[in-house]
C-alpha positions as CSV (number, residue, x, y, z in Angstrom):
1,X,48.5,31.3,-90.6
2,X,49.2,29.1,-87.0
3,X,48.7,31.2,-83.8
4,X,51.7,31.6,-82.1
5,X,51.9,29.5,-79.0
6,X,52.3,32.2,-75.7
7,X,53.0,30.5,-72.6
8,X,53.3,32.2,-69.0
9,X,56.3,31.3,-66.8
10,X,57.9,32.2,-63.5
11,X,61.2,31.3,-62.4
12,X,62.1,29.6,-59.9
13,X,63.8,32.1,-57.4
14,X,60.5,34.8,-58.2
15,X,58.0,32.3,-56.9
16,X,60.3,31.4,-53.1
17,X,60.4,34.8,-53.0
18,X,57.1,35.6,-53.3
19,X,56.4,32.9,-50.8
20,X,58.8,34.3,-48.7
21,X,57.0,37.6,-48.6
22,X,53.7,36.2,-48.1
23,X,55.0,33.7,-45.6
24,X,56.1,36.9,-43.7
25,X,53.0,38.7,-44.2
26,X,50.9,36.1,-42.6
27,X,53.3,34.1,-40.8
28,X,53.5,30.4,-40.8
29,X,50.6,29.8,-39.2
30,X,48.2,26.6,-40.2
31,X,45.0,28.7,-40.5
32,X,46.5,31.1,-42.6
33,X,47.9,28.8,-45.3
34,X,44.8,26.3,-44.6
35,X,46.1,23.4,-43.6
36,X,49.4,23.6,-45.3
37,X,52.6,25.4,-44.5
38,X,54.9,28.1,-46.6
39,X,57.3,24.8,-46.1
40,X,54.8,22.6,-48.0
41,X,54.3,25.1,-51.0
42,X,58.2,25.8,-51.2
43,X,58.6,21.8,-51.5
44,X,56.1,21.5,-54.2
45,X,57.9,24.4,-56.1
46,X,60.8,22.4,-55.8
47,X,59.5,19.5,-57.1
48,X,58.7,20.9,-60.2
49,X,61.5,22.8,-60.8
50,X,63.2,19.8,-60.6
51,X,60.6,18.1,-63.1
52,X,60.0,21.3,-65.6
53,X,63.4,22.8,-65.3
54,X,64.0,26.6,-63.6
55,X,61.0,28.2,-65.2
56,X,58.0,27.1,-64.6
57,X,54.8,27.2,-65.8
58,X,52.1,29.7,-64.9
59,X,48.9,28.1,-65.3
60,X,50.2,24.5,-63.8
61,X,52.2,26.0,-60.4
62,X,48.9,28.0,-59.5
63,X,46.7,24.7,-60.0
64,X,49.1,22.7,-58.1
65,X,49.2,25.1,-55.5
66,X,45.7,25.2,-55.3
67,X,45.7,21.6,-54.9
68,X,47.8,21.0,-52.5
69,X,46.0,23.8,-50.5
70,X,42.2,22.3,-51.2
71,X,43.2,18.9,-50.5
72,X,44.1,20.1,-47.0
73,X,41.5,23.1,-46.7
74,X,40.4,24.2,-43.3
75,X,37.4,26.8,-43.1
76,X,38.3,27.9,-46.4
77,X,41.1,30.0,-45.5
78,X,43.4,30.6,-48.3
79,X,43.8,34.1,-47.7
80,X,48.0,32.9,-48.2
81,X,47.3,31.2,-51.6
82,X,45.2,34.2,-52.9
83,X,47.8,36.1,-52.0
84,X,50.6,34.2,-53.3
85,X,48.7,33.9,-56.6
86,X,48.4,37.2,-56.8
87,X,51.6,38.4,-55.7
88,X,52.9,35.7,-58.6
89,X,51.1,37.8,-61.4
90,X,54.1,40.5,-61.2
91,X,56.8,38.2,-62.0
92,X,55.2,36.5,-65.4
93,X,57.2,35.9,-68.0
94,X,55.7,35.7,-71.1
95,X,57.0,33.0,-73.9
96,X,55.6,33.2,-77.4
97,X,56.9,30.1,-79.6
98,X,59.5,29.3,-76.7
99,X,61.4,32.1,-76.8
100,X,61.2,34.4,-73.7
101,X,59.7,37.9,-75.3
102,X,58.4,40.1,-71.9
103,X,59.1,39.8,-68.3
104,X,55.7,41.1,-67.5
């Protein structure tokens, strides 16, 4: 028996608005975000929505957010991407096989 394949998405408009609300939390402010802006994050969400379609996967947004932010770290403050990450964790969708079973 094959284990079923379960995947973790978001889509698109639950991850800008989870950077909206963080954005607004900590405002747009260099240290907060590191060295990157809200701006930077939205554009890389946009990228690959454009390259994976309107949901996107779980595991590879929060790995390219994290790379984006320590490529331009300052001080280590990521108190925005922690929080973005974790904020992100609410709007999962879970995929088992490709077919969407749980929002959660």
């Amino acid at each position: 028996m094959t284990k079923p394949d379960k995947q973790y998405v978001y889509k698109i408009d639950d991850v800008l608005a989870a950077i909206e609300l963080v954005a607004a939390k900590y405002e747009h402010s260099s240290f907060s975000w590191g060295n990157s802006s809200a701006q930077e994050v939205v554009a890389l969400v946009d990228r690959l929505s454009q390259k994976y379609g309107d949901l996107i996967e779980a595991p590879r947004l929060a790995n390219d957010i994290r790379e984006l932010e320590t490529a331009k770290m300052v001080g280590g403050a990521n108190n925005c991407i922690d929080q973005l990450i974790r904020e992100l964790k609410q709007h999962r969708i879970a995929k088992i096989n490709g077919e969407i079973v749980a929002d959660n």
